[in-house]
C-alpha positions, -999 to +999 in steps of 0.1 A: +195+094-087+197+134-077+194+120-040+221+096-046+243+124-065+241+148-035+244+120-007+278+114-025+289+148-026+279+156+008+303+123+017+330+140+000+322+173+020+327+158+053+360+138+040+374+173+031+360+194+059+393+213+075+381+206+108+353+174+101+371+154+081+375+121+088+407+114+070+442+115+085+451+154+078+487+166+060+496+138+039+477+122+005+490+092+006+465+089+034+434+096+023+417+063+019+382+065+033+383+066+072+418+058+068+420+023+051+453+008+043+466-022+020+483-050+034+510-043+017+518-019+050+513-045+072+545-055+091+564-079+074+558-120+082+596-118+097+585-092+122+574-105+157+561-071+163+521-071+142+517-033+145+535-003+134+535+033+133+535+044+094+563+068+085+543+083+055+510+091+075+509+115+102+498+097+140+489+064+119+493+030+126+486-002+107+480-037+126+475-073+109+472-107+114+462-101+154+440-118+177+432-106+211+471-111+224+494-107+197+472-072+191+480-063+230+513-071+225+519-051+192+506-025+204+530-022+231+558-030+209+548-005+178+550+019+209+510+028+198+501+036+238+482+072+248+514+093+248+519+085+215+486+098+204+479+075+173+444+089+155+446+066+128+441+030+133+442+001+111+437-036+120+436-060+095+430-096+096+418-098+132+407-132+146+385-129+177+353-146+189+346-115+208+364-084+203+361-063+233+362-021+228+365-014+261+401-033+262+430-007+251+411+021+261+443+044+266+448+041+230+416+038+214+406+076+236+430+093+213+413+078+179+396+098+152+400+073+127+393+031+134+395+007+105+389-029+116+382-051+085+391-085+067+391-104+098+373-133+114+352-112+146+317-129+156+309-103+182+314-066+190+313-059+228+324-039+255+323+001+248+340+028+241+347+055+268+327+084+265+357+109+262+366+094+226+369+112+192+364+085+167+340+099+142+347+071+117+344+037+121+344+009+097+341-024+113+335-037+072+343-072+057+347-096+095+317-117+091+306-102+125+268-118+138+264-091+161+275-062+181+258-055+217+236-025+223+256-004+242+292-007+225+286+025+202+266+047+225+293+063+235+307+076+201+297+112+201+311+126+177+303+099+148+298+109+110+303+078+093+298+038+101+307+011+082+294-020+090+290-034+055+297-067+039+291-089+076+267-111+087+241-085+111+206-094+112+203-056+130+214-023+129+231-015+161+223+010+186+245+040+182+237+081+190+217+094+162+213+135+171+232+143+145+236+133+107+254+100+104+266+082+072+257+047+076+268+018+052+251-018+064+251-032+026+261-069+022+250-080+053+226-108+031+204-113+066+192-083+076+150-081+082+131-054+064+113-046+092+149-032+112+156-013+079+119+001+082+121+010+121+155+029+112+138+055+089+110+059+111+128+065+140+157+080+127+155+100+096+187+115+102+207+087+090+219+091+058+218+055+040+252+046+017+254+021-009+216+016-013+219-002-044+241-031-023+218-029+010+193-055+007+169-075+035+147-101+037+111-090+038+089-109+070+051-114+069+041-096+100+055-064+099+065-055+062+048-067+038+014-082+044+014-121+033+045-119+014+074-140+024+102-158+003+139-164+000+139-134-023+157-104-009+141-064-010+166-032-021+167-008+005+155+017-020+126-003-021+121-006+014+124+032+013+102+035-015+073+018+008+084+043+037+082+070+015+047+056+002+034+054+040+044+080+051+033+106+030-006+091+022-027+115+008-045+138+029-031+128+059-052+090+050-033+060+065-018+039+035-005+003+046+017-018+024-004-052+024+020-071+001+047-069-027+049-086-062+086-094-072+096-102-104+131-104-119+145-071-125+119-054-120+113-031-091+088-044-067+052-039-069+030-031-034-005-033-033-016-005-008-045-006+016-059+032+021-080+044+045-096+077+048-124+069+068-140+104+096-120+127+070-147+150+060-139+147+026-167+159+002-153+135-025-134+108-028-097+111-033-078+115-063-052+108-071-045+073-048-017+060-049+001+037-070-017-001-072-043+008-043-065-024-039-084-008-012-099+022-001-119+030+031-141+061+030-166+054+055-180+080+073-173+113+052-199+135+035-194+121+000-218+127-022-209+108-056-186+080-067-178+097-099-142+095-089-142+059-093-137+060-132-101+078-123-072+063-142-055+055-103-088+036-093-082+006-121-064-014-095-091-014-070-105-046-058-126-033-024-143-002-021-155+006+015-178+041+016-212+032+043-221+061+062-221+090+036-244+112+015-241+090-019-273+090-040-266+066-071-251+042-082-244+048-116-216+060-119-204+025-111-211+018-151-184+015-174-160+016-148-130-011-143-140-014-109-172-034-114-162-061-133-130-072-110-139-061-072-139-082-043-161-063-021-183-030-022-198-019+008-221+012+002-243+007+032-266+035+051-263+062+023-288+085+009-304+060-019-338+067-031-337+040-062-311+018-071-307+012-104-312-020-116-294-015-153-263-009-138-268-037-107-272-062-138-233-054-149-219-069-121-208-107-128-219-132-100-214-165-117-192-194-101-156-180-105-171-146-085-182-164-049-161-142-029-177-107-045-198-089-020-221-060-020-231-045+010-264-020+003-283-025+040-297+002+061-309+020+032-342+029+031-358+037-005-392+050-024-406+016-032-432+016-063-439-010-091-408-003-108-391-016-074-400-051-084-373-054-105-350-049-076-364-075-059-364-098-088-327-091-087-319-095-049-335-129-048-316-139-076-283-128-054-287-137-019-255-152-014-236-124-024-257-094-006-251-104+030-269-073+042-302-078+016-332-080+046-318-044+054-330-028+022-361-018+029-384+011+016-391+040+033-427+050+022-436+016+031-416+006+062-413-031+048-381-050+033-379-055-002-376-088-008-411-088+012-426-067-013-461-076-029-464-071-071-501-076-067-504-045-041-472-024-057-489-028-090-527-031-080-539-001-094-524+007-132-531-033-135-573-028-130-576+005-147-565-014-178-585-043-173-619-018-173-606+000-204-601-032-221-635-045-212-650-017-227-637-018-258-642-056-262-676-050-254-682-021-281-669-043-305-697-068-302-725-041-295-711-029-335-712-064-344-745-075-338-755-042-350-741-045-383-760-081-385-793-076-371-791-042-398-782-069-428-809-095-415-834-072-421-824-061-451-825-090-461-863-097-452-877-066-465-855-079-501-876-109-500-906-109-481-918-075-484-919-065-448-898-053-422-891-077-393-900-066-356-896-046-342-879-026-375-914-022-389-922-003-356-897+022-356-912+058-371-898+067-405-868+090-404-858+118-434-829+093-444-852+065-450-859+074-484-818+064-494-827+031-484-859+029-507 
């Protein structure tokens, strides 16, 4: 709104500039924007003559009703020729197929002012001469389709074009190395991607009427799929310049579609890609509704980042070729239960862990999720089994899984073997529990063959062999 307060004013500046203006000078009653007129100063329906010079404007004259002879001819009559050195020019209600500037060029050389609207004009053609001074020229409200390429070049001295309300599908060529005001609103077929080349290429035009400038977005060059009977706002064309143009970090953001919706402003999903940045970590803030961010090839060491309030939106996550150690971060986050793709390939992994692998949903309703982990080479163990229990159970959505390999072991890990991973804690407890199986029954047979004999001795007298030939010990007495 501040922009659109001090575009205004600065309009207003140049109308009342002593020597820019670009309203007849010395008389009020004039001051219509680039000297517009009502029909009521049109000649009147009696008069044979369609132009005249206005008594109540300085060097003014007002045409109407006019196609290419009767103008030629009223002109002539109305005495509007070069001596009479007419700045102000009004034509209303023009009929031509073709109007041709480079007709009446004695008259239209001493022009600062040319009004030509509320007609019936298909083309604009022809040119101007290049010693003109017209620096305003409103060619608004004549249903005009086009206007050739060279017929403004010549107009050095412009401030202020008015080509609203017509039927252009372009904005002309005209000289753009100096500020110009230009209105193109109403024209219902303009294509965003003219509106889009315009601000690249020429940032100093100064856009009026933004709020009534629309265009019809295409799917090659504006907005990624996107294409409908809908119309954009220029302001939101110029919100997606803006958004390009100033990416963060000097990363490339790319518009890859829009969401409309009824009175609301449009919604882009950006593409970013900061990929051979150097960055150290990832970026924060991205822009608004980022789907996708390319990092590839920095020295990132941690995707902390991606629990950032500006990654929610983020359905692919590109970041192979960097220093990234873990992947847990990744739990918790938004990101993992609604991307499309993640791509962490040839990092720095030693483990992956498997707790925060299990999070991520495969099921039907997922078959286009992918996660790229290959060319990573990690310290394989027992505890790496559970990895490959998971990978086998998610082939088709690793594309990359037979280049996971360990390092320590130079085999894949979906090759791995739990019977020589695990070999050794496995036996070690097989001995111990041997042992203790088998001191259980050496005390159990002890305990019996020790109540056998007691038995005997009870009642037969005697120790059985080979207890009677043991010596007598000190305790034998407790037993007597």
């Amino acid at each position: 709104m501040k922009n659109m307060h001090w575009l205004i004013l600065s309009i207003c500046l140049l109308y009342i500039h002593p020597t820019k203006s670009l309203l007849p000078p010395d008389d009020s009653s004039c001051s219509n924007q680039c000297f517009h007129q009502l029909p009521s100063e049109c000649p009147s329906p009696e008069n044979p003559c369609r132009c005249r010079q206005l008594t109540n404007c300085q060097k003014a004259a007002v045409c109407c009703n006019v196609n290419r002879f009767t103008l030629k001819e009223g002109l002539a009559c109305g005495n509007i020729t070069a001596a009479s050195q007419i700045q102000s020019l009004h034509i209303r209600n023009a009929s031509f197929d073709s109007f041709n500037l480079s007709a009446n060029q004695n008259v239209w050389r001493n022009l600062r002012y040319m009004t030509i609207t509320d007609g019936h004009i298909k083309k604009i053609d022809g040119e101007f001469a290049k010693q003109n001074s017209i620096s305003c020229l409103n060619l608004s409200s004549n249903h005009i389709n086009s206007i050739e390429d060279r017929a403004l070049n010549t107009l050095f001295n412009l401030s202020f074009l008015d080509l609203s309300h017509n039927n252009l599908t372009d904005v002309p060529s005209f000289r753009k190395d100096h500020t110009i005001f230009l209105d193109i609103s109403n024209n219902m077929y303009l294509n965003c991607s003219i509106l889009t080349n315009t601000l690249q290429s020429h940032p100093e035009i100064a856009f009026v009427n933004e709020n009534q400038t629309f265009c019809y977005p295409t799917k090659d060059l504006d907005f990624g799929w996107f294409q409908s009977q809908a119309t954009l706002a220029f302001s939101q064309v110029k919100a997606k310049y803006e958004l390009e143009k100033n990416c963060h970090q000097n990363c490339s953001c790319k518009t890859v579609s829009v969401n409309l919706a009824p009175g609301k402003m449009a919604m882009f999903e950006v593409e970013m890609n900061c990929a051979n940045m150097s960055f150290l970590n990832l970026p924060v803030p991205l822009p608004d509704n980022t789907v996708s961010l390319d990092v590839s090839n920095n020295n990132i060491t941690s995707i902390k980042e991606l629990s950032e309030p500006s990654y929610q939106n983020l359905r692919s996550f590109i970041a192979d070729n960097n220093k990234i150690s873990s992947v847990q971060p990744l739990e918790g986050t938004k990101f993992i239960s609604h991307f499309n793709t993640l791509s962490l390939q040839r990092n720095k992994f030693k483990f992956l862990e498997t707790y925060v692998l299990d999070n991520i949903q495969f099921e039907r309703n997922f078959n286009q999720r992918k996660l790229r982990l290959g060319y990573n080479t990690l310290q394989c163990d027992c505890n790496t089994m559970k990895l490959k229990v998971w990978l086998l159970s998610k082939l088709s959505h690793i594309p990359d899984y037979n280049h996971i390999k360990c390092d320590n072991l130079n085999v894949r890990i979906i090759d791995l073997d739990a019977s020589k991973m695990c070999q050794s804690p496995q036996d070690w407890t097989d001995y111990i529990y041997y042992i203790i199986t088998a001191e259980v029954l050496l005390l159990v047979g002890l305990i019996a063959k020790v109540s056998y004999d007691y038995w005997v001795f009870k009642t037969a007298g005697y120790l059985p062999w080979p207890a009677n030939r043991m010596p007598r010990l000190p305790c034998d007495w407790l037993c007597e």
